[in-house]
Structures are given as structure tokens and as C-alpha cells.
C-alpha positions in Angstrom: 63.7 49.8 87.3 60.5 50.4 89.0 58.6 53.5 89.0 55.1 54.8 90.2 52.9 57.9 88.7 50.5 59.6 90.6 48.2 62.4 89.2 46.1 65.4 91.1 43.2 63.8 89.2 40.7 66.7 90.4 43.0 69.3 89.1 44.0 67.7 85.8 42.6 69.7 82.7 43.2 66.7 79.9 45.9 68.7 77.9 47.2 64.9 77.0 50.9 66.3 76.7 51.7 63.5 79.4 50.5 60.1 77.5 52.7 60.3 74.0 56.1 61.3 75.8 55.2 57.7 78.1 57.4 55.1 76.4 55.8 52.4 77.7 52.4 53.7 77.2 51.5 53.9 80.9 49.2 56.7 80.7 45.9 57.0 79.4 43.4 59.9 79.5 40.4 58.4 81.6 36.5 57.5 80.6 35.8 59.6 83.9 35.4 63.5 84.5 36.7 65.2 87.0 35.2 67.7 88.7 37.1 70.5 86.2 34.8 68.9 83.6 37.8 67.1 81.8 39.0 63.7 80.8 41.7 63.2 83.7 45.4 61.7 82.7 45.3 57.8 84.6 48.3 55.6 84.8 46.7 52.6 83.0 49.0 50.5 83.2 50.9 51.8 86.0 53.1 48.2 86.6 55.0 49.2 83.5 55.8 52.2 84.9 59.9 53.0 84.9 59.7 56.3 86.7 61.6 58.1 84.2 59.5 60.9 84.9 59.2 62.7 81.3 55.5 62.7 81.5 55.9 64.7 84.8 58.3 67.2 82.8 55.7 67.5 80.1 52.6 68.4 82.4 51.9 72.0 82.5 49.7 72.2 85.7 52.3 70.2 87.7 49.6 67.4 88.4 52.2 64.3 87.6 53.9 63.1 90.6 56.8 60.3 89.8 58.8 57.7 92.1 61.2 55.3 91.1 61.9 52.7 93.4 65.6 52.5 94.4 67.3 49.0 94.5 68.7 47.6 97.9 72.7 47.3 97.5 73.8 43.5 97.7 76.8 43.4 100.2 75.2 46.0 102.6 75.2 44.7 106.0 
């Protein structure tokens, strides 16, 4: 399955709870600073994303936004 992960870079405080809960190592904490002064959370490799969403469960500030892409039924039509 397919998935996206989004974060609120700018309001991101580089806590890092989100990148060990990511099974397939998606996320990353960035080179950049954001205008907090932290390392911001990036989705690094964001097409092996699955959209399972823990890393949005973990985040304390709410900053993780998750999609999963839902599949088209065959037969439909």
C-alpha cells in the first residue's frame, strides 16, 4: 500500500520520537533548521512510505500528517 507523510516543518521541535517507530525508515531528522531553531523531522525517503501512520501517533506536537492511498476496486463500473 501506498502512503504519504507530511510534516508542519516550521512547527516541528526535533523530539525524533517519529523516525524509530517508521518501519521502513522513511523519516529522517533534517540538515536544515527551522525557524524554532530545531532539526525538523523530513520524510527521506518518502516513496517507501506505507501510510501506517505510527509516526503520526508518536508525534507530540501533532506536526505528522499521514495519507494512504486507497486502491481502485476491479469490477467497479
Amino acid at each position: 500500500m501506498k502512503g504519504y507523510v507530511f510534516f508542519e516543518e516550521d512547527r516541528c521541535k526535533g523530539c525524533q520520537l517519529c523516525a524509530p517507530v517508521c518501519a521502513k525508515a522513511v523519516i529522517e531528522m533534517s540538515g536544515r533548521i527551522n525557524v524554532r531553531g530545531y532539526h525538523p523531522a523530513e520524510a527521506a525517503r518518502p516513496d517507501d512510505c506505507t501510510g501506517c501512520g505510527l509516526c503520526a501517533r508518536m508525534c507530540p506536537d501533532t506536526v505528522i500528517r499521514v495519507y494512504r492511498e486507497v486502491p481502485a476496486k476491479a469490477g467497479k463500473g
